[in-house]
C-alpha positions as CSV (number, residue, x, y, z in Angstrom):
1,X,-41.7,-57.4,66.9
2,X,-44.3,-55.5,65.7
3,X,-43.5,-51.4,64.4
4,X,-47.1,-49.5,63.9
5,X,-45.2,-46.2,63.7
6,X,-43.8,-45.3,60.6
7,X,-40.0,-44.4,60.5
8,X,-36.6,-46.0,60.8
9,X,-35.3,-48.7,63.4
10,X,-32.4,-50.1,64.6
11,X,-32.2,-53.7,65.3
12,X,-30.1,-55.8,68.4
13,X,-29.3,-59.4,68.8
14,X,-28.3,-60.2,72.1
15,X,-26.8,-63.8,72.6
16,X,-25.9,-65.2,76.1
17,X,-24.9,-68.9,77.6
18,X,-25.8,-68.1,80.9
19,X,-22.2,-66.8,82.3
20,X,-21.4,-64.1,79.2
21,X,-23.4,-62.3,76.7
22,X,-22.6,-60.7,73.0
23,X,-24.8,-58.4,71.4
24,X,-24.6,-56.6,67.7
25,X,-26.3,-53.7,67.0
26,X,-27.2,-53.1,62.8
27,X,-28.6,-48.8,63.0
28,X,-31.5,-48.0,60.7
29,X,-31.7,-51.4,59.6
30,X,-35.8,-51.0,59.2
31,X,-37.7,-48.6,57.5
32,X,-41.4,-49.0,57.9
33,X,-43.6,-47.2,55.0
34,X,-46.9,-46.2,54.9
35,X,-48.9,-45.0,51.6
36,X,-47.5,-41.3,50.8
37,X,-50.2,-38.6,51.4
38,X,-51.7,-36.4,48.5
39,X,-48.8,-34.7,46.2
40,X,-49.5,-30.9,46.1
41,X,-50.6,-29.1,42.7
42,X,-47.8,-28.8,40.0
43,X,-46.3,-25.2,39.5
44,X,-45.5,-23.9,36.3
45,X,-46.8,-22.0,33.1
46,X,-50.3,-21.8,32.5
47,X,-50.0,-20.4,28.9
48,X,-47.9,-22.8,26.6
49,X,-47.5,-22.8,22.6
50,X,-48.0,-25.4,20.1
51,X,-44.3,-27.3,19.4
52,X,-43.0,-25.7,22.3
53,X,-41.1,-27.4,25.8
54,X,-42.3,-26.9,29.2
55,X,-40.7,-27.6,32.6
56,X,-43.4,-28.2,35.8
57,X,-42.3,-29.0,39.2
58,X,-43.9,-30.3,42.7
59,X,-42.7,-30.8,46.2
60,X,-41.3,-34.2,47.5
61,X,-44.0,-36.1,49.4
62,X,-43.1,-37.6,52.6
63,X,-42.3,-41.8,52.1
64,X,-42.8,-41.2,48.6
65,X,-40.6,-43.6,46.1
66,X,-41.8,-42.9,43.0
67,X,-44.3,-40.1,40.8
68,X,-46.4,-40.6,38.3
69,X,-47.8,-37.6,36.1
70,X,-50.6,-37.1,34.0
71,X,-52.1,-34.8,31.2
72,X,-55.5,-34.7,29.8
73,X,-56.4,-34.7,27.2
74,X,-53.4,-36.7,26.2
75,X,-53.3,-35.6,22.1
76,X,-52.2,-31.8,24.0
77,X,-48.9,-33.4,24.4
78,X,-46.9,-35.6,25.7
79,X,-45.2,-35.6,29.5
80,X,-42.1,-37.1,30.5
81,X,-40.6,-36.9,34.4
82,X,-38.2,-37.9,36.6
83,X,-39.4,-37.6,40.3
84,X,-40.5,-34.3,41.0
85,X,-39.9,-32.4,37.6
86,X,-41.9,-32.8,34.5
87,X,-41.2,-32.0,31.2
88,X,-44.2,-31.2,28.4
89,X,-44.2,-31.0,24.7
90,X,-47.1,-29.4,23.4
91,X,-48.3,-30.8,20.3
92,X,-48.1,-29.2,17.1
93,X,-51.8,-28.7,16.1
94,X,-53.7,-28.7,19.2
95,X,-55.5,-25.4,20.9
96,X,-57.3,-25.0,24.6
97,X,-57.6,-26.4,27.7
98,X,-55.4,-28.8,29.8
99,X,-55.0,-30.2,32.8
100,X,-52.0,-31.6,34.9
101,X,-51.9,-33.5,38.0
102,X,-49.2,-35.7,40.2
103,X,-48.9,-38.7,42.9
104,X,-46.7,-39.8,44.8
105,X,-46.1,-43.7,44.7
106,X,-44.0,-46.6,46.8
107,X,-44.5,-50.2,47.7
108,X,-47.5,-49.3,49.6
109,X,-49.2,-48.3,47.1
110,X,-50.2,-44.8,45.4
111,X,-50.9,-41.7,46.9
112,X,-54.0,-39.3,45.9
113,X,-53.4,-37.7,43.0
114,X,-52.9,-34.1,43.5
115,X,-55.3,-31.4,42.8
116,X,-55.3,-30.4,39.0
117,X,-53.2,-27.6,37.5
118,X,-55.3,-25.4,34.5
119,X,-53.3,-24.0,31.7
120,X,-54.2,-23.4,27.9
121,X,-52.3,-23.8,24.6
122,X,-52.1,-21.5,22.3
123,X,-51.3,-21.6,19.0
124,X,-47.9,-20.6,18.0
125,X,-46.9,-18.4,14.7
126,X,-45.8,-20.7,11.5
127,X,-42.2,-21.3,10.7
128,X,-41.2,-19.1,7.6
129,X,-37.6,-19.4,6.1
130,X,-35.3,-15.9,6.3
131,X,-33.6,-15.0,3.2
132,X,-31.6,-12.8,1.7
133,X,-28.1,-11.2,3.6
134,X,-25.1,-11.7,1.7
135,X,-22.5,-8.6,1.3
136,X,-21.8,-4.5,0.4
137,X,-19.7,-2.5,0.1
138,X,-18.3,-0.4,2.5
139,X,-20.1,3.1,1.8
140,X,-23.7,1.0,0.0
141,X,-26.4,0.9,0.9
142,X,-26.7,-2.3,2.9
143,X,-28.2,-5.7,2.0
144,X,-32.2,-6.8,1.7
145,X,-33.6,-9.5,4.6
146,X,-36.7,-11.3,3.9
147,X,-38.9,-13.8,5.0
148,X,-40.3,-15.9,2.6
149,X,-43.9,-16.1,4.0
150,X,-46.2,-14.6,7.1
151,X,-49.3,-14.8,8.5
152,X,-51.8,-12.1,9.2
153,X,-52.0,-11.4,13.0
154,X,-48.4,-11.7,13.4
155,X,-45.6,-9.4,14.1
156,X,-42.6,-10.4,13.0
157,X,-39.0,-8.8,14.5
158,X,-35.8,-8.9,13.1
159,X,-32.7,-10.7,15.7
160,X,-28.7,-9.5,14.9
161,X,-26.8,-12.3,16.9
162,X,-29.7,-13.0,19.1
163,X,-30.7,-9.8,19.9
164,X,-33.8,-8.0,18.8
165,X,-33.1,-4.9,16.4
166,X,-36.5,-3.1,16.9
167,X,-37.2,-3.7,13.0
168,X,-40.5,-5.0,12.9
169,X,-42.6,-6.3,10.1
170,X,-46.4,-6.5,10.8
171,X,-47.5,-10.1,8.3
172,X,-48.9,-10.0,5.1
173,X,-50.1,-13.3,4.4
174,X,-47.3,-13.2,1.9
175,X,-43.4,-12.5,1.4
176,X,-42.2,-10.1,3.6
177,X,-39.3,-7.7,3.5
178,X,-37.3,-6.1,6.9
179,X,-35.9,-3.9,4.1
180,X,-32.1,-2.8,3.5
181,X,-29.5,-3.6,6.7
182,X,-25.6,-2.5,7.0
183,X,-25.0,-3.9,10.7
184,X,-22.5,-7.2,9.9
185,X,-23.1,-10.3,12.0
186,X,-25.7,-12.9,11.4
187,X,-29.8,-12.3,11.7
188,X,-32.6,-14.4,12.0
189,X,-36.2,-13.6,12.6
190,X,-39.2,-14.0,15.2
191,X,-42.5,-13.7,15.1
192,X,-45.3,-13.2,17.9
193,X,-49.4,-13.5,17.7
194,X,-49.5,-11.7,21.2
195,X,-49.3,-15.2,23.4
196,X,-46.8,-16.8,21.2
197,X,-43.4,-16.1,19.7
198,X,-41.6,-18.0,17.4
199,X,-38.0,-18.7,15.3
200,X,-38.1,-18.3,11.9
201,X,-36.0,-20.8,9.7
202,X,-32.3,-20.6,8.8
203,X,-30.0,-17.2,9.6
204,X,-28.2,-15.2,7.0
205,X,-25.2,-13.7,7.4
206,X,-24.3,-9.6,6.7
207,X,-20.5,-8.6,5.2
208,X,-19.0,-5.3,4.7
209,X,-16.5,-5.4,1.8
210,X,-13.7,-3.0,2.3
211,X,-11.9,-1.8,-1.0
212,X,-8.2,-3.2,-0.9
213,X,-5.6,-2.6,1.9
214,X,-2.5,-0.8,0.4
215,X,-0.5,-2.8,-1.7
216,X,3.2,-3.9,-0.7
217,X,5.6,-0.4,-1.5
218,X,6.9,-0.7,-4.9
219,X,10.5,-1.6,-5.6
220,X,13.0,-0.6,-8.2
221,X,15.5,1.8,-9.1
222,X,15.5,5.0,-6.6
223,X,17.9,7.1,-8.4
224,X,17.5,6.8,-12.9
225,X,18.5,9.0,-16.0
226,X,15.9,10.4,-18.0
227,X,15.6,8.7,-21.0
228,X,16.4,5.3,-19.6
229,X,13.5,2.9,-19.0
230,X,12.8,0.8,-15.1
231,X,11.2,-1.8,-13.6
232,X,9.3,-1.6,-10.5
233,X,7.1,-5.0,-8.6
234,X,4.9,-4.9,-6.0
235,X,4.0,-8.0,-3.6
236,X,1.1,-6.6,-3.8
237,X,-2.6,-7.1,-1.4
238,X,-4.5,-10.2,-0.6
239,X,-7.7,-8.5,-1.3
240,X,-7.2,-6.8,-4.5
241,X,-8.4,-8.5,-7.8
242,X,-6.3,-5.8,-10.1
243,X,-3.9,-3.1,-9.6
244,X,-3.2,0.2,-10.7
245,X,0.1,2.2,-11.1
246,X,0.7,5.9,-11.8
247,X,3.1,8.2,-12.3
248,X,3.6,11.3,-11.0
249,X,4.0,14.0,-12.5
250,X,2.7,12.4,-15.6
251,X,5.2,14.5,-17.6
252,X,8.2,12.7,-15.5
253,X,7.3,10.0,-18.6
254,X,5.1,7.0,-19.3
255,X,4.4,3.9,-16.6
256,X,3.3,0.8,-18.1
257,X,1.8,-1.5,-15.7
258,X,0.8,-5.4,-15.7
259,X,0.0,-6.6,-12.5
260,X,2.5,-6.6,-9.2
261,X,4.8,-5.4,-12.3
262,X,5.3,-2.1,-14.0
263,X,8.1,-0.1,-16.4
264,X,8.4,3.4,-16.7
265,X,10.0,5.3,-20.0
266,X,11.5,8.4,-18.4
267,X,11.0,11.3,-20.4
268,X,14.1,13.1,-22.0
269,X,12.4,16.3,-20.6
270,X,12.1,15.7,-17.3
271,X,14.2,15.8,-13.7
272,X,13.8,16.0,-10.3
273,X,11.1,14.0,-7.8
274,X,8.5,11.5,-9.7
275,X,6.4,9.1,-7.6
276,X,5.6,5.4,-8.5
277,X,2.6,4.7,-7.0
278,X,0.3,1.1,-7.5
279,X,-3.1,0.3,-5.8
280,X,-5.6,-2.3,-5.5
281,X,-8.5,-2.3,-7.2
282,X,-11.6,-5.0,-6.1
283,X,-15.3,-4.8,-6.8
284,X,-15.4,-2.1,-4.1
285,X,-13.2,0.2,-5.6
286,X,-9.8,1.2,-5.6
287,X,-7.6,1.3,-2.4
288,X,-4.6,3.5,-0.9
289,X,-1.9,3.2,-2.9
290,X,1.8,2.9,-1.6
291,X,4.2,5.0,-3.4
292,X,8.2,5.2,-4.0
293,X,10.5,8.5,-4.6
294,X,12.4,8.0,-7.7
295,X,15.3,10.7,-8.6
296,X,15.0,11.3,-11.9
297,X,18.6,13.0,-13.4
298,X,19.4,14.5,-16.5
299,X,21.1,13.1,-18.9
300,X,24.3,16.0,-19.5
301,X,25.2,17.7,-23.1
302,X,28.3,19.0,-22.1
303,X,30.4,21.2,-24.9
304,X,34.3,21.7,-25.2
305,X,34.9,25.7,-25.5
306,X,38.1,26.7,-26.7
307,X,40.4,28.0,-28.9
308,X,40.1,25.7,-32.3
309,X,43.0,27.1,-34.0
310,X,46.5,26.9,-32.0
311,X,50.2,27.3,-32.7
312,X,51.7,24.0,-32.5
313,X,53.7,23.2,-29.1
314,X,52.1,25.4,-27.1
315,X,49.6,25.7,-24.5
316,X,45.8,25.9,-24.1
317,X,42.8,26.0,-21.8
318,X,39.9,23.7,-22.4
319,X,36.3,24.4,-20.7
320,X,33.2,23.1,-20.4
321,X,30.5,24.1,-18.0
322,X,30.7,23.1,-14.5
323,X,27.6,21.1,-12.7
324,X,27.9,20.8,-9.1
325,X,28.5,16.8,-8.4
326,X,29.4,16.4,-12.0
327,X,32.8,14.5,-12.4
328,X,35.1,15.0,-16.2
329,X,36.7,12.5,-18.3
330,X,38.5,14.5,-21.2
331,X,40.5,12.7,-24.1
332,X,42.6,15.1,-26.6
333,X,44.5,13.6,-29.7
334,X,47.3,15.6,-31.4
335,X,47.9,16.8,-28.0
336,X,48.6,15.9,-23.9
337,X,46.5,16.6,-20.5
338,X,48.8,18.1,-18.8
339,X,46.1,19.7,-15.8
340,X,42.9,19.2,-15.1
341,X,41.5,16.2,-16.1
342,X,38.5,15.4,-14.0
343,X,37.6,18.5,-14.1
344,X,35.4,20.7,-15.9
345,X,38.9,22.8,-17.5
346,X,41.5,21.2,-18.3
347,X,44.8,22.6,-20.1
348,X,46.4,20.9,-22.9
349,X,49.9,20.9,-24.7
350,X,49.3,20.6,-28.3
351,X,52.5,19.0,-30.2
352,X,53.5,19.2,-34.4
353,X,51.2,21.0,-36.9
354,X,48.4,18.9,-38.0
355,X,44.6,18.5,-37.2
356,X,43.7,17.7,-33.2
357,X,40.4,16.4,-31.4
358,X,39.4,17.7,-28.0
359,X,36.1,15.3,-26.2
360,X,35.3,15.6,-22.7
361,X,32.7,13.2,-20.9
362,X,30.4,14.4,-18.1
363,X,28.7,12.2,-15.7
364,X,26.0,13.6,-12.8
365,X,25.7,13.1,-9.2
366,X,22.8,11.1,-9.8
367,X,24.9,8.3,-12.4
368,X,24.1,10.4,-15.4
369,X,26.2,10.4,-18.3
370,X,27.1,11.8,-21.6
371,X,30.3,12.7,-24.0
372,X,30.4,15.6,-26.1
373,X,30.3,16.1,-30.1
374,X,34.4,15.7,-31.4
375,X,36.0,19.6,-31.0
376,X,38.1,19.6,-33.8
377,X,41.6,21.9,-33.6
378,X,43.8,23.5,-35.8
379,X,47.7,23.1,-34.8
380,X,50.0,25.4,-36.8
381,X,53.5,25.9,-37.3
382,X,53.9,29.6,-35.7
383,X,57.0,29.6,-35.7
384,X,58.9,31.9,-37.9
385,X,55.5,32.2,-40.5
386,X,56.1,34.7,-43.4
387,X,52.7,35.9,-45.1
388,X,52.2,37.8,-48.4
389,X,50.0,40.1,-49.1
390,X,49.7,41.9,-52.5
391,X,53.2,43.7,-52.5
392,X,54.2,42.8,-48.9
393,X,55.5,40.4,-47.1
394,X,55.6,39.6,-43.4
395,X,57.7,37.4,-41.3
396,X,56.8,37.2,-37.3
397,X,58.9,35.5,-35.0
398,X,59.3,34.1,-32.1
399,X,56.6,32.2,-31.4
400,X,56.2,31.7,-28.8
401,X,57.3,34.9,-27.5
402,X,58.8,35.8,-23.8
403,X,58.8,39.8,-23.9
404,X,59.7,40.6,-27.3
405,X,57.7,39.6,-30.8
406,X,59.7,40.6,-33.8
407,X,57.8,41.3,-37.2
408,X,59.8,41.6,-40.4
409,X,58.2,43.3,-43.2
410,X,59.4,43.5,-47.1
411,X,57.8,45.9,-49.1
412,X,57.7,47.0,-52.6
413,X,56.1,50.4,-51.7
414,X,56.1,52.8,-49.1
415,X,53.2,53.8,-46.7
416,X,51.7,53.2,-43.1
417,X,50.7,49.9,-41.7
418,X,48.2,49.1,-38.3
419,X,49.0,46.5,-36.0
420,X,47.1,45.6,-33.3
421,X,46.9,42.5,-30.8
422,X,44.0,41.3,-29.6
423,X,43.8,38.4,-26.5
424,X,41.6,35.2,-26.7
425,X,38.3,36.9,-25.9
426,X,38.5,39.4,-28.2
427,X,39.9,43.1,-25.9
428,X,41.9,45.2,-28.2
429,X,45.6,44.7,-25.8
430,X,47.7,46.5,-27.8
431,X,47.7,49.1,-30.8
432,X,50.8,50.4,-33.2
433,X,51.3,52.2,-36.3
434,X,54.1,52.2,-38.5
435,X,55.7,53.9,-41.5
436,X,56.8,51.4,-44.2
437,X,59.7,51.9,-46.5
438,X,60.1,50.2,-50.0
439,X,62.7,48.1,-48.1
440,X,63.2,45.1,-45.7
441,X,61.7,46.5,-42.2
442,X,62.0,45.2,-38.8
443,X,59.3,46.0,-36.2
444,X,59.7,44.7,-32.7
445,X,56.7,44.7,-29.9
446,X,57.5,44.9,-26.8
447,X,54.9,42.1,-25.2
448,X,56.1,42.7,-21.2
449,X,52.4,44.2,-20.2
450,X,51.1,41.1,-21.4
451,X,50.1,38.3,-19.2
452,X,50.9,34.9,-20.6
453,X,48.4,33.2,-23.1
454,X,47.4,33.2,-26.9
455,X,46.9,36.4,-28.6
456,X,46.2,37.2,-32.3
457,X,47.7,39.5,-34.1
458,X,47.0,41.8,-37.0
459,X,48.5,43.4,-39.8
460,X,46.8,45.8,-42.1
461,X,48.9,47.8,-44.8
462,X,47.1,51.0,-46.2
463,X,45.2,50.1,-49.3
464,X,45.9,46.3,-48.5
465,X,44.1,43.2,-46.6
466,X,44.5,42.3,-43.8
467,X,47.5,39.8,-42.2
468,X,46.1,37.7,-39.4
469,X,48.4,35.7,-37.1
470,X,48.4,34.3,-33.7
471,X,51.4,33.9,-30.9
472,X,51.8,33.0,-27.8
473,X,53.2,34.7,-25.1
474,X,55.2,32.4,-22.1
């Protein structure tokens, strides 16, 4: 069978022995060919660079197999394809006119070449390396970009992660500079002739330095004495190089610091609120700090007040002053606590004649402590004392005293005598005056308007001293 048409057949075998018949059928078994027609003029960009890539593209022609493509001259690139798209590299160093053209090919034979397609090559703009970048500080002025080299002719615009800045750099023929930048990410550079653009070398890469972050809060002692030395650490910030600690107030006392580590000599001087502060210090400066509250307490000085000269076996008040949140230790020798202690006043039963010690130790809300200087007491036998004086004598008795104090007096002479009785602080309480015979005397005071405590008492003959004793009333 003969097929003068192109296109694709189907193909039957019939086969019969006269009585039956079989036949098998095999669909577009044949394809008939005949020499594809002219392929159509290639589409793409007239206007190409030197070193640059190119796609170009033509329609599929009818009972085509295969393409060939072409370009002339052949040093203004090369061409490479697959079917209906081509791909050109221009060359480096070549400039003008060139021409393109396509067939169509298959076992036939070849098509007609299709008409040609005109472009030109321009050249494209040198490669120049960009330089400079690196990093500032936060605040600076910004870092210098350059290219190290232009040409004349050529505009050259800075790119900021591949997008153009609008910083453009007309060439020099030499080293060029986009100036000073502070945008962070990474730039690179291209420059254009009018036809062509073109990447620069290499990309350099902007950083803004920050000063440090604030340093971990300090730790250490919240609540000190004055006059004590601390400790304080820090676990300090990854981007610091060195730290910095303070005090304040500075007169709270004297901070010492070495690294994540510090110690402060509290001044003697000083209480109430002092911060501890540390920050990070890097080529940028120095950071926030972070800070800690430290109660600083003073140290007490408390005093004993009191009487230092007592009758022995007998009774007395011990004082010192009183400081909200302050808590009392008192120790007496010669003597027993009988109220009071851990207080600020405590009373005290003395016992026999003979010397006696009074101390009392304070210590502060805030942990302060201190103990007193050593009050040193008098104990005295009271009872029954007989004092001369030039030409008298004078015997008082009891002592203590409930409601009556009995004073004998033996005298050589006659006259008047003052007696007076004065309490602990000093108030005249009581005032007499009696007339003395050359003879034993007894005088008796009555002592019911007293209230109970230690009073002194006082003797003075006319043209004589003075007899001081003290008693105490119950």
């Amino acid at each position: 069978m003969v097929y003068n048409t192109p296109g694709v057949y189907d193909v039957s075998l019939t086969v019969s022995d006269g009585n039956s018949s079989e036949t098998e059928t095999k669909y577009n078994y044949i394809t008939v060919l005949e020499t594809p027609g002219q392929a159509n003029t290639p589409d793409g960009d007239d206007s190409v660079c030197t070193g640059m890539t190119y796609n170009y593209t033509t329609d599929a022609v009818q009972y085509a197999q295969a393409y060939d493509w072409e370009i002339d001259p052949a040093n203004a690139g090369t061409i490479t394809w697959e079917d209906t798209l081509a791909t050109m590299t221009v060359a480096d160093n070549w400039t003008g006119d060139f021409t393109l053209r396509v067939r169509a090919s298959n076992v036939c034979g070849d098509g007609d070449w299709s008409d040609y397609f005109e472009g030109t090559i321009f050249q494209s703009p040198s490669v120049f390396t960009v330089g400079g970048g690196g990093s500032y500080c936060l605040g600076g002025d910004g870092v210098e970009i350059t290219l190290d080299g232009s040409e004349t002719g050529v505009t050259y615009e800075l790119y900021l992660d591949g997008d153009p800045t609008g910083n453009t750099v007309d060439g020099t023929g030499g080293e060029i500079s986009f100036g000073l930048v502070t945008d962070e990410g990474y730039y690179t550079a291209f420059g254009s002739n009018g036809n062509c653009n073109q990447v620069m070398d290499e990309q350099v890469q902007v950083i803004i330095l920050y000063p440090p972050l604030e340093p971990g809060n300090p730790t250490g002692p919240e609540t000190v004495c004055n006059d004590e030395t601390s400790d304080y650490e820090s676990t300090g910030s990854d981007d610091a190089d060195s730290y910095v600690w303070t005090l304040d107030p500075a007169e709270a006392g004297t901070i010492t610091g070495d690294g994540l580590s510090a110690t402060v000599e509290w001044s003697s001087d000083f209480s109430g609120t002092a911060t501890v502060s540390i920050a990070g210090v890097n080529d940028c400066g120095e950071g926030n700090p972070s800070s800690l509250d430290v109660e600083v307490g003073a140290i007490p000085a408390p005093v004993v007040n009191g009487e230092n000269e007592v009758c022995d076996n007998t009774s007395e008040d011990y004082t010192t002053e009183d400081n909200e949140g302050s808590t009392y230790i008192w120790d007496v020798t010669g003597g027993a606590i009988t109220y009071g202690q851990g207080t600020s006043a405590v009373t005290v039963d003395w016992g026999e004649p003979g010397d006696g010690e009074v101390t009392v130790s304070e210590e502060t809300a805030a942990g302060c402590s201190d103990t007193s200087e050593v009050f040193l007491v008098t104990i005295d036998n009271c009872t029954g004392v007989m004092e001369t004086i030039d030409s008298y004598s004078v015997t008082v008795y009891p002592n203590p005293a409930h409601n009556l104090l009995n004073i004998d007096f033996v005298s050589n002479t006659s006259g008047t005598s003052e007696i007076t009785v004065y309490n602990r602080i000093g108030q005249l309480m009581f005032k007499k005056t009696v007339n003395l015979v050359s003879e034993k005397q007894k005088v008796s005071l009555d002592l019911s308007h007293l209230q109970s405590g230690l009073y002194t008492l006082k003797i003075q003959p006319a043209n004589s001293g003075v007899i001081t004793r003290q008693f105490v009333k119950n």
